[in-house]
BATORFI-537233 format. One record per atom (N, C-alpha, C): x, y, z. Coordinates in steps of 0.1 Angstrom, whole numbers, plus 5000, padded with zeros to 4 digits. Example, Ala and Ser with C-alpha at 12.3 -4.5 7.8 and 13.67 -1.06 7.14 Angstrom:
residues 2
513249435078;512349555078;513249675078;512849785071;513749895071;512950005079;
END
This chain:
residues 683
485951585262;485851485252;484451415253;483751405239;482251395244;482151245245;481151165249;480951045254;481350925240;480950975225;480650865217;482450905211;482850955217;484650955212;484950865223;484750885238;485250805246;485250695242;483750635241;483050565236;484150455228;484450515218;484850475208;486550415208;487350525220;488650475224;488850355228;487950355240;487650275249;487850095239;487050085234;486549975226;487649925218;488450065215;489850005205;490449955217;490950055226;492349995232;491749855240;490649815242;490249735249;490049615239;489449615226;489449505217;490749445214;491549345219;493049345213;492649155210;492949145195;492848995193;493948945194;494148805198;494848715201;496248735188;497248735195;498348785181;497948705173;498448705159;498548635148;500348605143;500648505141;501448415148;501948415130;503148435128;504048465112;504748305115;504748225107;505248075113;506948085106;507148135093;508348175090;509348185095;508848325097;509548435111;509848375122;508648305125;508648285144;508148395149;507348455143;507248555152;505948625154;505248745158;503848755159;503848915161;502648915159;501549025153;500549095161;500049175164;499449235175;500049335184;498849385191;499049445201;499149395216;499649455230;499549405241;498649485248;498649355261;497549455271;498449535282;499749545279;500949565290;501049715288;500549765273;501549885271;500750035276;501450135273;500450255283;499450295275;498650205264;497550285261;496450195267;497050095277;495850015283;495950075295;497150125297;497250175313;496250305309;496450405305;495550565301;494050495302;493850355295;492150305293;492050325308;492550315321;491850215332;491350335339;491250485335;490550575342;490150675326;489250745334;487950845323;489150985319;490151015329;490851125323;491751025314;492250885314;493050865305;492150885293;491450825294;490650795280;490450925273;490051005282;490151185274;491351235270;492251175277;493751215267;494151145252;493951005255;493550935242;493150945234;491850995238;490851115228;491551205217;492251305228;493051425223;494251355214;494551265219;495951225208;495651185204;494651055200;494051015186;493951135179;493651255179;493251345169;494451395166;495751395172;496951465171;497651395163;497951285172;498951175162;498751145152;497351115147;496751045135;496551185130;496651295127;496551405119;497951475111;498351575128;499651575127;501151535128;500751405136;501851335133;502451375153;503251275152;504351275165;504551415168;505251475162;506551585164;505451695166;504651745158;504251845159;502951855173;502351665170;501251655182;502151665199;503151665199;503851675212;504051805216;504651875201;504652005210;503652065214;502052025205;501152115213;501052025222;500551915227;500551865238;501151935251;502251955242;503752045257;502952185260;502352235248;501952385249;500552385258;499552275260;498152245266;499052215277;499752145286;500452105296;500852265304;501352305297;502352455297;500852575304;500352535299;498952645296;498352635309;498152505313;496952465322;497752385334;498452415336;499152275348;499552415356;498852405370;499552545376;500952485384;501352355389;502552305386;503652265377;504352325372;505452315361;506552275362;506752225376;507952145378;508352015372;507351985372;507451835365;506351745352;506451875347;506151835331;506951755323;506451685313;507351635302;507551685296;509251705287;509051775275;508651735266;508651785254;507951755241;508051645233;510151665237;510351525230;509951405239;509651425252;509151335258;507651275255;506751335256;505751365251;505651305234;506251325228;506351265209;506851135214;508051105219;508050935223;506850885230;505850965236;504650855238;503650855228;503450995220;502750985211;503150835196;504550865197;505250715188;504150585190;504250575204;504150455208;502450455212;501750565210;500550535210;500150525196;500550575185;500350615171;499950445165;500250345166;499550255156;498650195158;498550225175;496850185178;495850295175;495950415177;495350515173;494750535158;495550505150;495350485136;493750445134;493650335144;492450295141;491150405147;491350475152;490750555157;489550615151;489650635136;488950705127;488350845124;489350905131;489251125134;490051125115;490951025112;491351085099;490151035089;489350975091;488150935082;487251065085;486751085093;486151195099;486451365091;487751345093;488551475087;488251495069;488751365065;488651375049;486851375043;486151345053;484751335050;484351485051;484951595062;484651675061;484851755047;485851765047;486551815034;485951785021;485551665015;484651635008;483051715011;482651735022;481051765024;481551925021;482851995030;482552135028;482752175010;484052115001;484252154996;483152094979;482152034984;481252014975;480152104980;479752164987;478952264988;478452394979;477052414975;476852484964;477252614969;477452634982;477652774983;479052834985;479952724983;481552734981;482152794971;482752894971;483552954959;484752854956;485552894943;486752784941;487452844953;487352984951;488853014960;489152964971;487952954979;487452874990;487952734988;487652674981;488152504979;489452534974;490452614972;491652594968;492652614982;491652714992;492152795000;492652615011;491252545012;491252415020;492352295011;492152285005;493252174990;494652224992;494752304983;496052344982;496952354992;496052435003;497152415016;496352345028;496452235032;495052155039;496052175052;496352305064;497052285072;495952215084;496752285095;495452265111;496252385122;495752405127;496352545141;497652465147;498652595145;500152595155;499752575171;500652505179;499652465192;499552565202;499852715198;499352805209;497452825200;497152825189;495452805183;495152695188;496052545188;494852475197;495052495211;495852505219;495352575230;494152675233;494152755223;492752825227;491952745220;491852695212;490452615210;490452485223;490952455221;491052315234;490352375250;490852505252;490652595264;488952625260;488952655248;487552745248;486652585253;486652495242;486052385248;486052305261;487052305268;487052305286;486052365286;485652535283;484752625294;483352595289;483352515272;482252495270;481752385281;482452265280;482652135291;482152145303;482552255306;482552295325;481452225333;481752105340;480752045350;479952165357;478852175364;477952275361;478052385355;477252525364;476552565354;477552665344;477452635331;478952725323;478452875319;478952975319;477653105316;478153125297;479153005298;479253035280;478153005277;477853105263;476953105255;476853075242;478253115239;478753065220;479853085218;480552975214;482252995207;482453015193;482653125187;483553185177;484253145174;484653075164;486453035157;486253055143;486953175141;487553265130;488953145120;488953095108;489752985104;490053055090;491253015087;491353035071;491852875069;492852815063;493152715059;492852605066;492852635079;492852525086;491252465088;490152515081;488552485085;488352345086;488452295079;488052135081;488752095089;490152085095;490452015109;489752095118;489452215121;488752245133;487752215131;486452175121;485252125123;484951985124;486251915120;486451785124;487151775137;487951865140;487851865159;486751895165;486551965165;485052015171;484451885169;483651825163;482951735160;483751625173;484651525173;485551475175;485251495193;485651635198;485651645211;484551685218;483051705208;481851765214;480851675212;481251595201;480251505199;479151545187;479251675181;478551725170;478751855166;479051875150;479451915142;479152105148;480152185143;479752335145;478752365138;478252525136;477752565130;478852655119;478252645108;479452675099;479052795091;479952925084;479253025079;480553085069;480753165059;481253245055;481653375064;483053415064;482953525068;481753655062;481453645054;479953735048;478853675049;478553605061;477053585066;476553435061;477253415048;476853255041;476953135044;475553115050;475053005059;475952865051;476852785056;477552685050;476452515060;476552535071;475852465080;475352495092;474052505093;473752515105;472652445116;473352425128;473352345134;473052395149;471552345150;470652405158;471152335172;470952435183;471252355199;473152345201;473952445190;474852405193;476152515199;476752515203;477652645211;478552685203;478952615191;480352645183;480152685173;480752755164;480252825149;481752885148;481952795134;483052825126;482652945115;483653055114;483553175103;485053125093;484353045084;485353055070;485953195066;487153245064;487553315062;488553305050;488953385042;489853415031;490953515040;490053595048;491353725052;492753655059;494053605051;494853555060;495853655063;495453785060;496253865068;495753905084;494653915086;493953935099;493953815104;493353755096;493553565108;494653515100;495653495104;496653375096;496553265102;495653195105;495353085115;494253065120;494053105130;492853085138;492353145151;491453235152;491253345160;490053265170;489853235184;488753195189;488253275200;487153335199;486453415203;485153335217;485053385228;484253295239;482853415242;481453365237;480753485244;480053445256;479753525269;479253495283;477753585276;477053515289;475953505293;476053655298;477253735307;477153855312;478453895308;478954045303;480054085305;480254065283;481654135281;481754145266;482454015264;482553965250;483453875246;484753845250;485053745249;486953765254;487553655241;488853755237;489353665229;490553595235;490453495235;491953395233;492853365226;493753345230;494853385220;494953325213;495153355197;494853265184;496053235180;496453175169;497853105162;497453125153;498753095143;498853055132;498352955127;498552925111;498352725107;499552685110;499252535111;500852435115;501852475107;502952465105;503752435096;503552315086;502952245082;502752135074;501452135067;501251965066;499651975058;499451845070;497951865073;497451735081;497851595070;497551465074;497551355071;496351265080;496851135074;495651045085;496050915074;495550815085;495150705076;494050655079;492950615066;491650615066;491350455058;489950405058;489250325057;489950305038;489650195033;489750215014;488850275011;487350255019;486350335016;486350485015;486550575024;487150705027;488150755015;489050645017;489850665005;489150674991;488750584984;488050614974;487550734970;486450734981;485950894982;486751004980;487751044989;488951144988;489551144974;489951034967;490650984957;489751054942;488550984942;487551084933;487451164937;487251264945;487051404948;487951494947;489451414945;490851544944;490851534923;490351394922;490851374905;489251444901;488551474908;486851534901;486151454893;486251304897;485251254892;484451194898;483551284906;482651224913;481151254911;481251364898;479751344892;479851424877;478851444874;479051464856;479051374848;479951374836;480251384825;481751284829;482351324841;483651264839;483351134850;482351154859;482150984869;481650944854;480950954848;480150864839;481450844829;482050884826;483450844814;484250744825;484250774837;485250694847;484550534850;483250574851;482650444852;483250344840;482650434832;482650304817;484450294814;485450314813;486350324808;487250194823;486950244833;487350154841;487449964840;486149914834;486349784830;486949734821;487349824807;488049774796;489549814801;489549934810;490950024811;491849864823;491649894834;491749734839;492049604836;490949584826;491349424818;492549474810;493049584806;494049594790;495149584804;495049714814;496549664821;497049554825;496049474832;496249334835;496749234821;496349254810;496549154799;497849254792;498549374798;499649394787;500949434795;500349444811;501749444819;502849374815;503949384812;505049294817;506349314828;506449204834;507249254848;508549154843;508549114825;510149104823;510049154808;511349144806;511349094791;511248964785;511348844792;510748754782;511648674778;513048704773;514348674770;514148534765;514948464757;515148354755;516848334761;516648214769;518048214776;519048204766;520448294769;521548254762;522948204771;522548044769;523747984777;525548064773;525648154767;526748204764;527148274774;526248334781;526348474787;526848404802;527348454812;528048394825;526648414832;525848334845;524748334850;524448504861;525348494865;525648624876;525448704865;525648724851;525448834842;523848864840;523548754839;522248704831;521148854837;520948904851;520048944849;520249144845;520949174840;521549274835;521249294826;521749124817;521849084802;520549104797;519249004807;518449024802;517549154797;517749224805;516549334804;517449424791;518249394785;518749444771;517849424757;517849444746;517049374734;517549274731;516849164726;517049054718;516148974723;515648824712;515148754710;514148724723;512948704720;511948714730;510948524729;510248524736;509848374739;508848404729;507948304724;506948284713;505648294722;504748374713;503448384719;502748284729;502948174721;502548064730;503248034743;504548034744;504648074757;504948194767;504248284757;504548414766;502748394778;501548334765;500648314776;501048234794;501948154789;501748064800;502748184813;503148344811;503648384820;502648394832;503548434843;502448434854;501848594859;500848624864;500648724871;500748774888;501248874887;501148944900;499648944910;498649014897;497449024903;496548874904;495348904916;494648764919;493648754907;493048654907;491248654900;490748794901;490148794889;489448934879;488148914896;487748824903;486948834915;488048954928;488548934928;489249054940;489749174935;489849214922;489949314911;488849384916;487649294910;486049344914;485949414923;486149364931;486049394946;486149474955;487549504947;488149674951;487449764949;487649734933;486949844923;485249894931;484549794932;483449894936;483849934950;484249934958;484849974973;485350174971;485850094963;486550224958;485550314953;484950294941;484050354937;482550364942;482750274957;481150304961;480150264958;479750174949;479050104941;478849944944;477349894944;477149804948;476549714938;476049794926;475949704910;476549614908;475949604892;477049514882;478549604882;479649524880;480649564878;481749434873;481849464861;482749304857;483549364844;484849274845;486349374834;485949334820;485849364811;485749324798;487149404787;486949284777;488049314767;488049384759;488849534755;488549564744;489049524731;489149444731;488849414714;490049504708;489649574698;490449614688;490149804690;489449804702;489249974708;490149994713;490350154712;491150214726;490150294736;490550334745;490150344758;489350494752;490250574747;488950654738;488450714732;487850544728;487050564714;485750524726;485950484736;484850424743;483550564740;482050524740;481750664739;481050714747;481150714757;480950794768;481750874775;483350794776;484750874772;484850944760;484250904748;484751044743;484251134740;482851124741;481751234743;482651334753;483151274770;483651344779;485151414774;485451364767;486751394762;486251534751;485351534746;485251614733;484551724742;484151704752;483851824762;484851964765;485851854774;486951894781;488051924775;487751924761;488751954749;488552104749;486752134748;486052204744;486752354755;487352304766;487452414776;488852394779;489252354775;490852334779;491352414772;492752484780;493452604777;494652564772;494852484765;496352434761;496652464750;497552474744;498152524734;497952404725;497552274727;496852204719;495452184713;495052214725;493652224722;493152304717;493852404720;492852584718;494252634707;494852594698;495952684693;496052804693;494352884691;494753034692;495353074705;494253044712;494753184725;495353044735;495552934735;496452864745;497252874751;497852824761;499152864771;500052744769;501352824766;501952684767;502052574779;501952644790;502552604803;501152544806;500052534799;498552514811;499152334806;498352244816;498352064812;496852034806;497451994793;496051934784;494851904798;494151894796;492951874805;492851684800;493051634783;492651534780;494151434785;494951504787;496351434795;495751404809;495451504817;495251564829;494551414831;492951384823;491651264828;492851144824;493551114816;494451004811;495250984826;495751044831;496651054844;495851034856;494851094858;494251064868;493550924872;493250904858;492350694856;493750634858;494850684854;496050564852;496350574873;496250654880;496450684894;494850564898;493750574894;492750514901;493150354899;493850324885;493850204880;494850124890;495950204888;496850214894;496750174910;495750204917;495750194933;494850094932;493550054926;492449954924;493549834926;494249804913;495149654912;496249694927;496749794928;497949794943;496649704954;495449754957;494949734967;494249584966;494449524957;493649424953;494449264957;496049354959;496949244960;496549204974;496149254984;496249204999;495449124997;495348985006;495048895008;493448895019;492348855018;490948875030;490048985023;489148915031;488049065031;488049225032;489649225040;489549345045;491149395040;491049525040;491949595035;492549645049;493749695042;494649745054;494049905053;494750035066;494550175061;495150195049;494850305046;495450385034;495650515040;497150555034;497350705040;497050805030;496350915035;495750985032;496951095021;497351115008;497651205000;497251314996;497751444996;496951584992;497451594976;498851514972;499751534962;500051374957;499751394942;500251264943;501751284928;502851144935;503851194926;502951124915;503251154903;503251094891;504551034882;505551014893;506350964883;507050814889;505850764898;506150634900;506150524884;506750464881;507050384872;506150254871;504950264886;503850164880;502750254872;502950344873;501750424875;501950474856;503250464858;504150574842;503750484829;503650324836;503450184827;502050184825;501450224834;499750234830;499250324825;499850434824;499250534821;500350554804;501150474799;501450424784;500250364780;500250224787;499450154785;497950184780;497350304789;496250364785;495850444773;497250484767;497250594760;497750514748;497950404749;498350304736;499950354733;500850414740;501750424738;502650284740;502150184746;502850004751;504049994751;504450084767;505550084771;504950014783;503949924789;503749854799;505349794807;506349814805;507249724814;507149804827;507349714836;507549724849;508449614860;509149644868;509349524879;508849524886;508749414895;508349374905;508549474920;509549534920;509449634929;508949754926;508849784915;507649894912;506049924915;505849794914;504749744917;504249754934;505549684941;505349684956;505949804962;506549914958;507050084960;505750144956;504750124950;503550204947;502550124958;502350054964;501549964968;502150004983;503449964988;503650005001;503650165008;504250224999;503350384994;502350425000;501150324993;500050415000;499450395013;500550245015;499350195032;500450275043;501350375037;502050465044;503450365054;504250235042;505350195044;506650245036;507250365040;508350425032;509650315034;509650205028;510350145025;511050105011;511150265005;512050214991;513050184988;514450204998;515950174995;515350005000;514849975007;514449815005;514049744997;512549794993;512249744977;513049804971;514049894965;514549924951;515749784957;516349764968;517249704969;517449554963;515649504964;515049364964;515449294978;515549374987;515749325000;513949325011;513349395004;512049365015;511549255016;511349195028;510249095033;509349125039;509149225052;508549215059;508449425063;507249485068;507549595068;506549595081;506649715091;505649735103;505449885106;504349905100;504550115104;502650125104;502750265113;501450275110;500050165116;500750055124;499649945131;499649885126;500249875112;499749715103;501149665098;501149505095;502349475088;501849395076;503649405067;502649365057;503749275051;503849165044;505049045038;503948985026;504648925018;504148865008;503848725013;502348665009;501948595014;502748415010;503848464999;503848314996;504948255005;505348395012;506648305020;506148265032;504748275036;504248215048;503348095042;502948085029;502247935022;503347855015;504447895009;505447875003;504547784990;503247864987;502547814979;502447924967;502447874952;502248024944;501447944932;500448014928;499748004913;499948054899;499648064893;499648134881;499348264882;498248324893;497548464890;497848484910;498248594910;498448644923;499748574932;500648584926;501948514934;502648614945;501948794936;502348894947;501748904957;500748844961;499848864969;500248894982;499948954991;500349055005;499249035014;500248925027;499248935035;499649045049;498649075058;498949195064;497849205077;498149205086;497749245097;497949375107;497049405117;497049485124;497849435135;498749535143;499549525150;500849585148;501549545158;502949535161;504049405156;505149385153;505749305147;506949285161;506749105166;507549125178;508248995173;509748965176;510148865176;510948875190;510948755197;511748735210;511448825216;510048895218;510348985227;510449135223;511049175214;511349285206;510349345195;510349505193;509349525187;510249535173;510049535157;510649575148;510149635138;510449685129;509449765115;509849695103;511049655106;511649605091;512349455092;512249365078;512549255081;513349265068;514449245064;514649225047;515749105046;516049055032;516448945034;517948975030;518848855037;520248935036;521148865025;522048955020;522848955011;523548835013;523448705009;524548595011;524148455006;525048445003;525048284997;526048164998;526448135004;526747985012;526347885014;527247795004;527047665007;528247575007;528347445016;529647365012;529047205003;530347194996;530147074990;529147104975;528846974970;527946964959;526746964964;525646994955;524446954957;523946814958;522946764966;523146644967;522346574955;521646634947;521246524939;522046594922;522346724922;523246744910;524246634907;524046644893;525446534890;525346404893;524746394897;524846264906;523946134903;522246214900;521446084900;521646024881;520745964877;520945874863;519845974855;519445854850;518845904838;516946004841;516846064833;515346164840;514346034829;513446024838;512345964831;511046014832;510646054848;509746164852;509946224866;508746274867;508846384880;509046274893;509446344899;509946284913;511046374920;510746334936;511246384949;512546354949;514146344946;515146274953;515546334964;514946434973;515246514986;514546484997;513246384999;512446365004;512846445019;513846385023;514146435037;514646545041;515146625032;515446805033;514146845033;514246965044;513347045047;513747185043;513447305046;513647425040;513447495060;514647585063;514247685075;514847785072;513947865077;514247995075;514948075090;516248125086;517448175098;517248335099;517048355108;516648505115;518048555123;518548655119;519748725125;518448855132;519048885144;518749035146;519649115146;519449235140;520449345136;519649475141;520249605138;520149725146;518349745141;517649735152;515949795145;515849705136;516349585128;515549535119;515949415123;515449235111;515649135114;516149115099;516949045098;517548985084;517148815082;517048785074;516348675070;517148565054;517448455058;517748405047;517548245049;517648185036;516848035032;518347935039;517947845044;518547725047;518047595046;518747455047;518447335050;519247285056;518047175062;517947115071;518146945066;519046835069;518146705069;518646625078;518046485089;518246435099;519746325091;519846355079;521146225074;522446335069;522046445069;523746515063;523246665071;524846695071;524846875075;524646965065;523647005067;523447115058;523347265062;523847255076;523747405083;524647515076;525647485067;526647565063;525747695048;524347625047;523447675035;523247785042;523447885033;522348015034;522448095019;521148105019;520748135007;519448235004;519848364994;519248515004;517748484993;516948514998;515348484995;515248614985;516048754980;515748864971;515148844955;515848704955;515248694942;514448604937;513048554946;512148494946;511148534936;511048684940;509948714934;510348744922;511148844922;512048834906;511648704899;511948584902;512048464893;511248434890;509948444900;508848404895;508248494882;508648664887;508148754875;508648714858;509848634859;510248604852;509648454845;509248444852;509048274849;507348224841;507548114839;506148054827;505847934832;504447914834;503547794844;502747704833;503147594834;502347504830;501147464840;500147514839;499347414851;498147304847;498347264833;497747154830;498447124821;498246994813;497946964798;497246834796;496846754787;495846624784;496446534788;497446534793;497846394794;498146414816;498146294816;498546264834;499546344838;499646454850;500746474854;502046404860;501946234860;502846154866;503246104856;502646094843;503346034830;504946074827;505445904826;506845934826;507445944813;508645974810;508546014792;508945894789;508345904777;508045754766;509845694766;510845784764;511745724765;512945844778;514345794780;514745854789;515645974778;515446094789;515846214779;517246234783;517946214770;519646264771;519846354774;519246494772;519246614773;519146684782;518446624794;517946664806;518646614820;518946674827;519246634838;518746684853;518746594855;517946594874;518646724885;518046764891;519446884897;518546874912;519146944919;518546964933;518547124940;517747134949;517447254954;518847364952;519647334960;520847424959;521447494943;521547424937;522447444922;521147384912;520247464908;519047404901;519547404883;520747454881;521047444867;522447364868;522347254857;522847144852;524447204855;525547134864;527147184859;527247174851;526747124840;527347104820;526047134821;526547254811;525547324800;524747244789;525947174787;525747134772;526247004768;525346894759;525746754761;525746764743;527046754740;527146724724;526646874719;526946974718;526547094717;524947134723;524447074730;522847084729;522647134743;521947214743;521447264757;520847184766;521447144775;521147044791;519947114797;519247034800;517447164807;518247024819;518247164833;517947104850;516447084853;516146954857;514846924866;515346904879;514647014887;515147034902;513846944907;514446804913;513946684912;512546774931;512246794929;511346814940;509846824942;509746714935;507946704932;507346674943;506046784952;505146754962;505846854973;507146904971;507246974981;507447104981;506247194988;506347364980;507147454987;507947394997;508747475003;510147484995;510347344988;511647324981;511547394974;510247404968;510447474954;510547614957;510147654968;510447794972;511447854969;512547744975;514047734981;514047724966;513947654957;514347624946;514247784936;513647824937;513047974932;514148094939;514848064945;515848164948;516948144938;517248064932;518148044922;519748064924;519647974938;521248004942;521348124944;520548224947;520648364949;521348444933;520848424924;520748464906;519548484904;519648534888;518448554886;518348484872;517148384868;517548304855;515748254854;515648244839;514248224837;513948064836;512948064845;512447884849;511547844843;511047764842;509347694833;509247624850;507547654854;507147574868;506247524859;506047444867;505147264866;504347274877;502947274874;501747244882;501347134879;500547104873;499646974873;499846934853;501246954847;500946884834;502246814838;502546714825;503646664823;505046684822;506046594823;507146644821;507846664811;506946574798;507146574785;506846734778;505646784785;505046874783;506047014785;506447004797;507047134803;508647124796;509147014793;510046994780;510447054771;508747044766;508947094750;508647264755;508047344766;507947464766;509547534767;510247414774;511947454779;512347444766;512247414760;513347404745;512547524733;511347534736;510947644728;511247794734;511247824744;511647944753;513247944752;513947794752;515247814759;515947824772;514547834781;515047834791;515647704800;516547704812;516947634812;517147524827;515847534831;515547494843;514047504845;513647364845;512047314853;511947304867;511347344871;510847304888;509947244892;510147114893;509146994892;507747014904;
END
């Protein structure tokens, strides 16, 4: 393992910042200095094994990096009594794997891939041969590659002279190994002589090959200084396809380079179509329908009811809905990250255009029309079965647009990894809404967990029976964890309420490590609410809870933690509360913000409103509906405290559409309740 990989382990497992401390939870974030990848740091062979499994784990994963591991153990240990097995071996690789992540052999890898498969001297077949099937060597091929590089290694004098490795699919992970364990890149060639890279002063030279009947894998060849060649015994490709998780930057790159817009006619249509395409999803998403409440319907029905047709809220207050995504400034942000670019870059509206009429899109469009084999485009000689080419660029921007706003939601300067995709589904349902949206079909609906299933997706958290459940809070895979930031601020705006914050590490509560946090099914309370029913007449905003607090109750359960809302106050029992946090974010998706209007936010209404009544955290809608046939609006009396309203935003664990109150009146958010219908303010 050459010096600037040691180099490089060394510095991870040794850099460990002070945890970061989840105040919610109780619980914290980080890595330790206890566990065995600090023990492996404290000598030069650990660190060379670290080496080796950074490139295993973070490629091929646990299962497959153990067995070769077992197969290098097997090979070279002239005692075999007391080996690990493999599944032994994969449980260390588990537990080395989130620190390793950071390692950056999967950045390395997809950079390759990018350099070889843009090369002028690359045939397609060649680039379909590495894409299509992006394996790496069965662990009897890396045993001979591993072995050949030992004899390159050899403390004095080695009489090798040059290593051979014969590759069909697997090229880029062996030139990103090589690289990785030697410290610089092979020399690279065509099986027919076609100089790919060459690379002076160096012992290794990869032969790209197509023949996968003679090499089905990888053949490595060792030549001496005296005597003939010797070949070592070659393998197959893995069973699978490599992976990694890489930088957003890397990503980007990879990302353009599978969709082909990284130069031409189609970066230049990608450029320009990206600012108007962006601003339209952001301005035509919807994560409800809008409903105007109908006190007819039983509450537990209500969120069934709503997403059916009928009567929708009026323009004016469909503006005041809130958004998922932050300031058009962290949009930005991404966006050139992604795309590499350090220019101007700012969203604009289109107006009364579609995406393409733009003309630089559709110059590119009337291109690719031009060569497209579809039975639309080409009626004579078309194929039914070929995919429009002009579908094909529509799907691939609705995938970039798509990941830009997912990535934009995390919270800092810095992004979390991204796991590396060879395939991407297309029939995620954020992805299905943008890519309507693009095509002016304005089918934009989406939920809130569609949103966070495409988004937890790609930083490689398979946590969908959780989000489809509306049970996620908290997820830990892959080094980093990730929770929605408002339940650690219990603070939310108008623009970015989804927002995700996320750290590197391990997720430990008491001591324990966990992956999953989700919130539990229940709702429990005794008695009335203490200010429902109860207080007089509403005149303005105000606290009657001052002394309730908001805690959050942590069960542990098998591998995960469950989580649900309580109170607390030093004058009554309120321990009997629990109240499940799933429909937070729901409510807000549903809900409409006032955060100003002309007049003083403390202004009390000119006279006292019959209509209205005061309610409190627990039961935020009025026990009577209705006063003289007229619809009763609840003010969940909790002004100044954002944890209440947190608590208050669970909705008795329901789902029902709110008007929130920032900084206008109460007269104000009144009249939006009686125009929408809806039937609860949150002061």
């Amino acid at each position: 393992m050459c010096e600037g990989t040691c180099w490089k382990i060394e510095s991870l497992v040794t850099k460990i910042n002070e945890p970061a401390a989840i105040h919610f939870l109780r619980a914290s974030v980080g890595f330790t200095t206890r566990d065995c990848a600090t023990q492996l740091n404290k000598s030069q062979a650990g660190v060379r094994f670290l080496g080796l499994a950074a490139a295993l784990v973070t490629s091929l994963g646990p299962f497959e990096g153990g067995n070769t591991l077992e197969q290098l153990l097997n090979s070279s240990a002239s005692d075999k009594t007391l080996l690990p097995t493999a599944r032994q071996l994969m449980l260390l690789l588990e537990t080395l794997e989130p620190r390793l992540e950071y390692s950056g052999f999967a950045d390395s890898l997809a950079g390759w891939v990018i350099f070889l498969c843009h090369s002028s001297r690359i045939t397609q077949e060649y680039r379909d041969s590495w894409e299509v099937f992006p394996s790496f060597p069965n662990p009897e091929g890396l045993d001979s590659l591993v072995n050949a590089f030992r004899q390159i290694a050899r403390i004095g004098d080695s009489d090798v002279i040059r290593v051979s490795i014969k590759a069909t699919t697997c090229v880029p992970w062996v030139v990103a190994f090589t690289k990785w364990c030697l410290g610089a890149p092979p020399s690279i060639f065509l099986d027919d002589g076609t100089v790919i890279l060459q690379q002076p002063g160096t012992k290794v030279e990869v032969l790209a090959s197509l023949d996968s009947e003679n090499c089905p894998g990888i053949k490595v060849s060792i030549y001496r200084a005296l005597g003939a060649p010797s070949d070592l015994v070659g393998g197959l490709s893995g069973g699978g396809s490599w992976t990694g998780m890489v930088s957003i930057e890397t990503y980007g790159q990879w990302m353009l380079h599978k969709f082909e817009f990284t130069e031409g006619s189609a970066n230049q249509a990608l450029i320009q179509a990206l600012p108007y395409a962006i601003k339209k999803i952001v301005e035509s998403l919807r994560l409800s329908k809008y409903r105007e409440f109908d006190f007819s319907i039983p509450l537990r029905d209500w969120r069934y009811q709503s997403l059916q047709d009928g009567p929708v809220i009026d323009e004016e207050s469909m503006e005041l809905r809130l958004s998922p995504f932050g300031n058009e400034a962290a949009i930005v942000n991404i966006a050139r990250r992604i795309l590499g670019i350090s220019g101007s870059f700012q969203l604009h509206s289109l107006d009364d255009f579609y995406i393409e009429n733009l003309p630089v899109v559709k110059l590119h469009l009337k291109k690719i029309k031009e060569q497209c084999l579809c039975s639309v485009c080409n009626p004579g000689a078309g194929k039914n079965f070929r995919t429009c080419e002009k579908v094909k660029f529509f799907h691939h921007l609705a995938f970039v647009c798509a990941d830009i706003l997912a990535f934009s939601l995390f919270q800092g300067p810095d992004s979390p990894l991204v796991q590396l995709q060879h395939y991407r589904d297309g029939s995620y349902p954020f992805k299905k809404a943008i890519y309507s949206i693009l095509t002016n079909e304005n089918l934009g609906n989406v939920k809130v967990s569609d949103i966070l299933q495409y988004t937890l997706d790609l930083v490689g958290h398979k946590v969908t029976d959780d989000v489809k459940g509306s049970k996620w809070v908290m997820s830990s895979f892959k080094g980093q964890v990730i929770y929605p930031h408002l339940y650690e601020s219990s603070h939310y705006d108008k623009q970015g309420y989804l927002t995700l914050a996320w750290s590197s590490g391990l997720l430990r509560y008491r001591g324990e490590v966990y992956t999953r946090v989700i919130g539990d099914i229940i709702s429990s309370a005794s008695g009335r609410d203490p200010v429902t029913g109860v207080c007089g007449e509403v005149t303005g905003p105000c606290n009657l809870v001052p002394d309730i607090k908001v805690v959050w109750h942590i069960q542990q359960a098998d591998n995960l933690l469950k989580v649900s809302l309580g109170l607390e106050s030093p004058q009554r029992d309120l321990s009997s509360i629990r109240y499940s946090v799933n429909w937070i974010l729901e409510n807000l998706a549903s809900a409409i913000m006032l955060e100003a209007c002309s007049h003083s936010p403390n202004a009390a209404l000119e006279e006292p409103d019959k209509f209205c009544a005061y309610t409190g955290p627990m039961a935020i809608k009025p026990y009577s509906d209705q006063k003289n046939g007229i619809q009763v609006v609840g003010i969940v009396a909790v002004e100044g405290s954002n944890e209440l309203r947190l608590f208050s935003l669970s909705g008795a664990s329901v789902i029902m559409p709110m008007v929130l109150r920032k900084d206008a009146c109460l007269s104000c958010c009144l009249d939006a309740c009686r125009r929408t219908k809806y039937p609860v303010i949150i002061l």
